[in-house]
N, C-alpha and C positions, 0 to 999 in steps of 0.2 A: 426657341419658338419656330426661327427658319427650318430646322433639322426637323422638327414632329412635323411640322405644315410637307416640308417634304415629302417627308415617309407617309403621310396622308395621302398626299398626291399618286407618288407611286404606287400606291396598296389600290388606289383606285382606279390608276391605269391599268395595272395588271387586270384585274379585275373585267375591267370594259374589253380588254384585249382579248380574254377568257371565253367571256359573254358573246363579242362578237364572232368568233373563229368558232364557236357551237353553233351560233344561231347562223354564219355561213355553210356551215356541214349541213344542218338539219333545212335549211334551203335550197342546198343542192341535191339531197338528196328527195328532198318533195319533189324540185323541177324533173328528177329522171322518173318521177311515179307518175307525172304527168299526162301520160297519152295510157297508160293502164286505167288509170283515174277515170280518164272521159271515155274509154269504151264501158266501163264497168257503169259509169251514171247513164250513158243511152240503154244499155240493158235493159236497167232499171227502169227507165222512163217508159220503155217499149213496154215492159210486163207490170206498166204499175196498176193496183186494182183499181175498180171506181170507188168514187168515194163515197164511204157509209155499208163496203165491202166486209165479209166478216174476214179474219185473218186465216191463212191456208191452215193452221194447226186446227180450229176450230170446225172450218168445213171440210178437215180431213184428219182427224183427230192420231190417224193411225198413224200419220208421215212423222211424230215427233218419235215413232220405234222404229223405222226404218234409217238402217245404216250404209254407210257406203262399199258394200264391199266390194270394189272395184281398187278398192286401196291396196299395193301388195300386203301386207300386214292383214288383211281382212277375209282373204282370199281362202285360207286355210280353213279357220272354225268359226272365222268372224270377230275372233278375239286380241286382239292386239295391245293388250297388258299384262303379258306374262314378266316384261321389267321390273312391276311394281312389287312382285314377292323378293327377289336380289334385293331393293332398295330397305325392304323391308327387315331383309336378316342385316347388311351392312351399317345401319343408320342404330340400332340397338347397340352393334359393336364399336362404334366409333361414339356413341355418347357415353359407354361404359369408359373407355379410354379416356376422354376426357373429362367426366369427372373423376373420376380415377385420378388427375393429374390435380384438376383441382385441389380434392383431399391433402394429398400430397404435397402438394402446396401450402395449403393453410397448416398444413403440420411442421412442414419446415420455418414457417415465421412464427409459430405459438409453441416454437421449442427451443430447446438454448442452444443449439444448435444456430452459426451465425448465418449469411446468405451472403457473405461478399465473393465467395466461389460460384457467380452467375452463369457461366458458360453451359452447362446443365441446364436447368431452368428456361433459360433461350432457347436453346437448340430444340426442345423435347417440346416448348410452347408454340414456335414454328413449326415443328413437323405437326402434332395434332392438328392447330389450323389449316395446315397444306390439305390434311384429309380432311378436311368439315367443304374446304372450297371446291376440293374432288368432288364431294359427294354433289354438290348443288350443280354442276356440269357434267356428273357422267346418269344423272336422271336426264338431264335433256340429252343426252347425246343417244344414249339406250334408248329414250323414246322415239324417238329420228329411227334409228336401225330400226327397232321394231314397225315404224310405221313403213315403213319404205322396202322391208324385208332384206337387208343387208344381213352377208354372209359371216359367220360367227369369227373368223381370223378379222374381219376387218373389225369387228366390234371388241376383239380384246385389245389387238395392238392399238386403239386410237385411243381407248380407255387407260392401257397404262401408258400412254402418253401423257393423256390430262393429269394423270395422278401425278407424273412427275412434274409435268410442269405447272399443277396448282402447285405443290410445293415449291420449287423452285419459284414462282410471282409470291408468295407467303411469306418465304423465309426474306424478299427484298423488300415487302410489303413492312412488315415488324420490326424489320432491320431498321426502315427508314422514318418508323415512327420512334424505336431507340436513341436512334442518332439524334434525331429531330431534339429531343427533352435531354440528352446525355450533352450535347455539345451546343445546345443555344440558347440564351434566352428567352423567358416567356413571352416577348413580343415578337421574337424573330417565330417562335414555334406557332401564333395562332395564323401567321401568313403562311407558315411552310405548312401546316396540316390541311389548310384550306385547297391551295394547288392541291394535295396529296387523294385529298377527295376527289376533285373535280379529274384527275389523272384515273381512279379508280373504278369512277360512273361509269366514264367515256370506256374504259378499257372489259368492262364488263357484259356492257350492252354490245363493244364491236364481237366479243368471243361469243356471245350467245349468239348473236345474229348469222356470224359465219356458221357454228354448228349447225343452225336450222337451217341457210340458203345451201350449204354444201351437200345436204341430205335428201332436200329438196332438186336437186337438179343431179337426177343419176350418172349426168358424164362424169361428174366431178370424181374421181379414184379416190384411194387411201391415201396417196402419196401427195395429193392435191390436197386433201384433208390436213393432214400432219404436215404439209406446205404452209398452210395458213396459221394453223396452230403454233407452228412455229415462230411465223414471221410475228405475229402479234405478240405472243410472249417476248418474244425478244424485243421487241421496239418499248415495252411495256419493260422492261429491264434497265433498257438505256435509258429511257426519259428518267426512272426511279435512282438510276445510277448518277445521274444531273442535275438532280433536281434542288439536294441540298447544295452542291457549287455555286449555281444557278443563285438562289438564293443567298448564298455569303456575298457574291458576286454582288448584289441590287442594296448590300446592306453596306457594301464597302463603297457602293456608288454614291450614298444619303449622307456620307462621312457619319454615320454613327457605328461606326465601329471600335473605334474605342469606348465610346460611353457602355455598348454590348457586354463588351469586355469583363468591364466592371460590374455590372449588372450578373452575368453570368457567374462572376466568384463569388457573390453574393447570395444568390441561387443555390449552389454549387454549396457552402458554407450551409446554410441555412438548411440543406438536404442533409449534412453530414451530423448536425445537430439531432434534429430527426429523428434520424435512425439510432443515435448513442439513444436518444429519448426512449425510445421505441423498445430497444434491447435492454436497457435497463429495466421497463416495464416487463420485459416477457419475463427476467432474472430475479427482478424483484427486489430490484437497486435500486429503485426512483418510484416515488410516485407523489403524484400532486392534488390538489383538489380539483384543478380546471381539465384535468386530461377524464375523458370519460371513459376510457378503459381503467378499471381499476384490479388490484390483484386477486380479488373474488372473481370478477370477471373475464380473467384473461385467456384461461384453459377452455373458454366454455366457445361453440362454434362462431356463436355473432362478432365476441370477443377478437380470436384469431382472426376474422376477417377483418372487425375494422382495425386491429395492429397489422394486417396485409397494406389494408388502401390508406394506413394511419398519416403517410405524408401529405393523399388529399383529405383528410377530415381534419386535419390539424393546419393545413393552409394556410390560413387567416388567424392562425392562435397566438398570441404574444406568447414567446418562449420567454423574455427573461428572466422568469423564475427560474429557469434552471440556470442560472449562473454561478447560485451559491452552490449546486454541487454537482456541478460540472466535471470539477477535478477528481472528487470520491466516485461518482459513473463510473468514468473515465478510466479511472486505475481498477476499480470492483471487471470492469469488460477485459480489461485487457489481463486481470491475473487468470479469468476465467478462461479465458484460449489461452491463455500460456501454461496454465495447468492442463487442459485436457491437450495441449499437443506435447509438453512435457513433464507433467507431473508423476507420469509412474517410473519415468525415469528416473529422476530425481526424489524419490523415495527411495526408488530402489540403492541409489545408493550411498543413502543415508542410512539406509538397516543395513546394508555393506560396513559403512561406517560404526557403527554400534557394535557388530560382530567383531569387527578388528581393535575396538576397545576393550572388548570381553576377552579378546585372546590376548592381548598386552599384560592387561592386570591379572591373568591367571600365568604368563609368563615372564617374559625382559623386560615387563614395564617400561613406563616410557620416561626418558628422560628428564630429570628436573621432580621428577614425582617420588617421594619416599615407599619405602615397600613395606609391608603388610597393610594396608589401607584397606577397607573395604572395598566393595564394588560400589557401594554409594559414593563412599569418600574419594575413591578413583577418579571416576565420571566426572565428577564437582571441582577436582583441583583445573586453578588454571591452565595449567599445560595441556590436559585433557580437551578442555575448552577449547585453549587453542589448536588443538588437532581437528578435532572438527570443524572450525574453520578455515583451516587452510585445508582440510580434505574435499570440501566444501566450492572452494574457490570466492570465498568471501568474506573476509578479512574484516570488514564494519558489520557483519553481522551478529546478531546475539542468539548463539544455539548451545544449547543445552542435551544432556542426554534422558533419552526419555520422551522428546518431542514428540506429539499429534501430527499425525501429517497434514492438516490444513495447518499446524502453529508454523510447522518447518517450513512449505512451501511457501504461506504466505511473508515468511521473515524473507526466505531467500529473493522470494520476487521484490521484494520491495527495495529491495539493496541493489539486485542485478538488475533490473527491468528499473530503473529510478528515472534514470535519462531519457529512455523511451518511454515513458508516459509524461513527463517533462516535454517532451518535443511536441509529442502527441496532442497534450494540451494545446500549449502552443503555436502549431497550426489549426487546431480549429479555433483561434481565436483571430485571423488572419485569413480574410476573403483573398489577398491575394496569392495566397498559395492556392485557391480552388482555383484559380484562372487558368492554367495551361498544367500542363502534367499527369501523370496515373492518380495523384491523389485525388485532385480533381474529377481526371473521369469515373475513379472505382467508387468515389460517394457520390454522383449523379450513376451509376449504373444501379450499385445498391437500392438506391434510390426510387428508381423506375422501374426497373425491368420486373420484378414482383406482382407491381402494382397494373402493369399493361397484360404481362402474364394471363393474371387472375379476370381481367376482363376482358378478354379473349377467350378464355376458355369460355367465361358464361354467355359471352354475345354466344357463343358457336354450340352448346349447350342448349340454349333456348330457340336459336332458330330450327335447331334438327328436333325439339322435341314439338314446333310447331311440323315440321314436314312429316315426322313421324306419325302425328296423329291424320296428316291430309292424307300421305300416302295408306294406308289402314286403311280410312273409310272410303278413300276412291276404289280401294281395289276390292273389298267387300260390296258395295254397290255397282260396282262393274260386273263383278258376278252375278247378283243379283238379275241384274239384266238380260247377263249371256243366256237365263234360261228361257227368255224370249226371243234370242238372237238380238240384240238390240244394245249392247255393250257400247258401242259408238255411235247412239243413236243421239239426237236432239235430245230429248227428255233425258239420256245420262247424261247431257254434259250439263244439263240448268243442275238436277238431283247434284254434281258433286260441287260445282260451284256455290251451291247454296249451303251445302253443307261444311266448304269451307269458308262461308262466311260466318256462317254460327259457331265452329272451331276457334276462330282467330275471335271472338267475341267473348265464349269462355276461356279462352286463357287470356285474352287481355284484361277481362272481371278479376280472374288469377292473381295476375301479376299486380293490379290497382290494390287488389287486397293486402298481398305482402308489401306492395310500400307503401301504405299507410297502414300496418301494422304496428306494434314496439316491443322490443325487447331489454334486457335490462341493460344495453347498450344506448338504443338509440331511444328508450325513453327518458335518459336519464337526464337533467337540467344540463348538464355539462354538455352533452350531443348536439340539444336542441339548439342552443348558442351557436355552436359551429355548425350547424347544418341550416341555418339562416343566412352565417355568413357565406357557407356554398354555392347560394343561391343566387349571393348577389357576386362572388367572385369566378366560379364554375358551375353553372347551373348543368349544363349536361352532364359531364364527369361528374360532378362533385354531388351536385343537389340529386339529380336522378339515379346516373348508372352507380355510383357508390355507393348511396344511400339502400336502392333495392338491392344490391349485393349482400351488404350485411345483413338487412332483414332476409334474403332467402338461404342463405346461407345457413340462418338458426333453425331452418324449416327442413332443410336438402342432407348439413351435411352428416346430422345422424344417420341417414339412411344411406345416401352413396360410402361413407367412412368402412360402414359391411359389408360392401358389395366390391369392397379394393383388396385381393388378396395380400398377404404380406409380403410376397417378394417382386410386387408391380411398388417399388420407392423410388422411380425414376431420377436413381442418385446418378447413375452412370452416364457422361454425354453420348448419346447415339451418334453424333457427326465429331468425335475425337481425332479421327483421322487428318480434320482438314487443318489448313494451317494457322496457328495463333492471330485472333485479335492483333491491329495495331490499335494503339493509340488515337483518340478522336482527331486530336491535333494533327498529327502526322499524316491522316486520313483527307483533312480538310486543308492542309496546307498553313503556314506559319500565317499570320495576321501582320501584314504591311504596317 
């Protein structure tokens, strides 16, 4: 009770600490707005109307079409949104990419194909987000150039600057929500993602702000530009880089670091359950009454998705049903990749093996076996027998000539592969082998990485199809106006705000409608159970962003699945070059 009272305590200091060092920032920065403030309010007081005054747009109806063209951006045609067709062609291209990835995704968990080779998956999930985060910073940045009339070298070089270093804040951004669920606790992770937000705000609002004040004040060069862009990224690096130490650090302070420990193999156990659940349902090795994917339903898109997010919809599900066929999963998984990485080998040279009985008994036969015997009779004598098992390299096995190649493989695995699915059991029956190790980390990666993937693409999917649709109609009603001269006038800027208010209205009606939608997934009595318990265990992951996943996924992925050529299968890692993963542990340092 001392140790939770602790960690209360603490969770709450951090917190007030948090709180106060914002609300110091955003006080000091009110106190320098200070004297701009009181000239800007005597202004106001000198030109205020009397009262019962009509308003200037009313007694000058005309001033809400008159624009500033005194703006450099204005100066030319008056037009000062030619950014918005760029944003227009790139914003199509990068949602094709990423769903594109998505698809790809949901195919590699809705196929038998395993996913414990995550380095792919990562990498290619990072870099799409680096360009979704590009995209939301180099509209403001083009928009700056264009207002201010900045020269086209400064506007490429500061552009691929942003793009590499939205990547570069993305790939530490995803890094350190991986890490955050691969290597802690779920108590340690609702305090580390909580910092991770509040590190995200602040670092968001400081780069948009520098973009716009640096654009705004012409001394400011390119090299001062990508000076600042710099210095923020990188400070937004190292905090990201400290933040999980930072945090082992406050939990090693509470002395619950052992109880973590244990908690964590437990996790860690309980993920690697999972996912055997999980892959026996895509194979078609397991199935239960309480799992609501069922083998009808698995190939189908809702299906794949909730076997993608299957470790939050299954959260809160009593697994020990699967206890009684744990073992039969278990060995059915593992003959399965050991057939498809060596089964055609091991055919091959078993019909090797067959051939050299065929040429025995048409020649020197083999020792111990009498001669004229048929070819039937040959094959059948034990000595035969025993040839092919010792050609074989297994000696307790029962093979025969004439084998099936599923009879042969599977005699051979079951003899040679005995002790490795023996161990295999074994530890997943043992939390403490998830505690430190690769076993550990590769069933929390398994685990995770999938599942943050898949909801990242859609957060970054649905925000660009909301910009995509504002950017459109801004740049259509701006025209609208240019033939007024009046593009940047009062009245365009209510007309596009207004109209992005009524945009973000129908797709929020949109999206209400797909999650409360069903499918033969999530209507099924088995979902609805686990999607209560969501509610009350994860209500934002689990209850919202899951739940709409799968429902839009039944609606999206027939139509993006066409739109992915065949050889975009983002099997290949793009960043292979860099050097191997360590280990979480090794990463985070041994535990005192």
């Amino acid at each position: 009770m001392r140790v939770m009272a602790l960690a209360g305590n603490l969770r709450l200091g951090v917190g007030l600490a948090l709180a106060w060092a914002l609300s110091a920032a955003s006080l000091f920065a009110t106190l320098r707005r200070l004297p701009a403030l009181a000239v800007l309010l005597r202004r106001r007081l000198r030109r205020a109307p009397p009262h019962g005054a009509a308003s200037p747009a009313r007694s000058d109806p005309a001033s809400l079409l008159r624009q500033n063209d005194a703006l450099p951006g204005n100066r030319t045609d008056g037009f000062r949104y030619r950014h918005l067709r760029l944003m227009i062609v790139l914003t199509p291209l990068y949602l094709w990419l990423e769903l594109s990835f998505g698809v790809s995704l949901l195919d590699k968990m809705g196929s038998s194909l395993p996913i414990s080779e995550t380095e792919a998956v990562e990498h290619w999930g990072r870099l799409i987000s680096g360009l979704a985060l590009a995209l939301v910073f180099l509209k403001i940045w083009l928009q700056q150039c264009e207002k201010w009339s900045r020269a086209w070298p400064v506007r490429v070089l500061v552009s691929l600057a942003i793009a590499a270093l939205s990547i570069a804040m993305m790939w530490q951004i995803q890094d350190a929500v991986i890490e955050f669920h691969v290597s802690r606790a779920g108590r340690e992770i609702a305090f580390a993602l909580t910092a991770l937000v509040v590190v995200l705000v602040a670092g968001g609002i400081a780069v948009r702000t520098w973009l716009t004040r640096s654009m705004a004040n012409r001394r400011r060069g390119v090299p001062t530009t990508l000076a600042g862009l710099a210095a923020l990224c990188a400070a937004g690096a190292v905090i990201l880089a400290y933040l999980g130490p930072i945090v082992s650090a406050l939990t090693r302070q509470t002395g619950m670091d052992a109880q973590i420990v244990r908690e964590l193999g437990l996790e860690r156990q309980r993920a690697a359950k999972l996912t055997v659940i999980r892959r026996g349902l895509q194979l078609g090795h397991y199935r239960h009454d309480m799992l609501p994917v069922t083998p009808e339903s698995k190939d189908s898109a809702e299906g794949k998705a909730a076997l993608a997010l299957f470790p939050i919809v299954a959260g809160d599900m009593d697994i020990s049903h699967f206890a009684a066929d744990q073992e039969r999963v278990v060995g059915e998984l593992m003959f399965h990749d050991w057939e498809r990485d060596n089964g055609d080998a091991a055919w091959a040279a078993y019909r090797d093996i067959e051939a050299e009985l065929r040429e025995l008994h048409a020649g020197s036969s083999l020792p111990g076996v009498p001669r004229g015997l048929s070819l039937e009779e040959f094959v059948a004598h034990p000595a035969a027998l025993r040839h092919i098992r010792m050609a074989s390299a297994c000696n307790d096995c029962e093979f025969r000539y004439g084998m099936k190649r599923e009879d042969y493989l599977r005699e051979l695995h079951r003899w040679t592969e005995r002790d490795n699915v023996r161990t295999t059991v074994g530890n997943l029956e043992n939390p403490e082998h998830f505690e430190t190790g690769e076993d550990g980390e590769s069933a929390a990666r398994t685990y995770w990485v999938p599942i943050w993937a898949l909801l990242f693409s859609m957060v970054g999917a649905v925000v660009h199809l909301f910009k995509m649709a504002f950017t459109l109609t801004e740049y259509v009603q701006r025209r609208a106006f240019q033939a007024v001269g009046a593009a940047d006038a009062p009245l365009a800027h209510r007309v596009v705000g207004h109209s992005r208010r009524l945009i973000a209205l129908g797709i929020l009606a949109i999206s209400l409608f797909i999650f409360f939608s069903d499918n033969r997934v999530t209507g099924s009595p088995q979902y609805v159970r686990l999607h209560e318990a969501m509610w009350r265990t994860q209500p934002v992951v689990g209850g919202v962003a899951a739940h709409w996943t799968i429902n839009a996924q039944g609606l999206v992925y027939p139509f993006t699945r066409k739109i992915r050529p065949a050889w975009v299968d983002f099997d290949h890692d793009p960043f292979a070059w860099l050097p191997a993963r360590e280990p979480a542990g090794q990463r985070r340092g041994k535990r005192p």
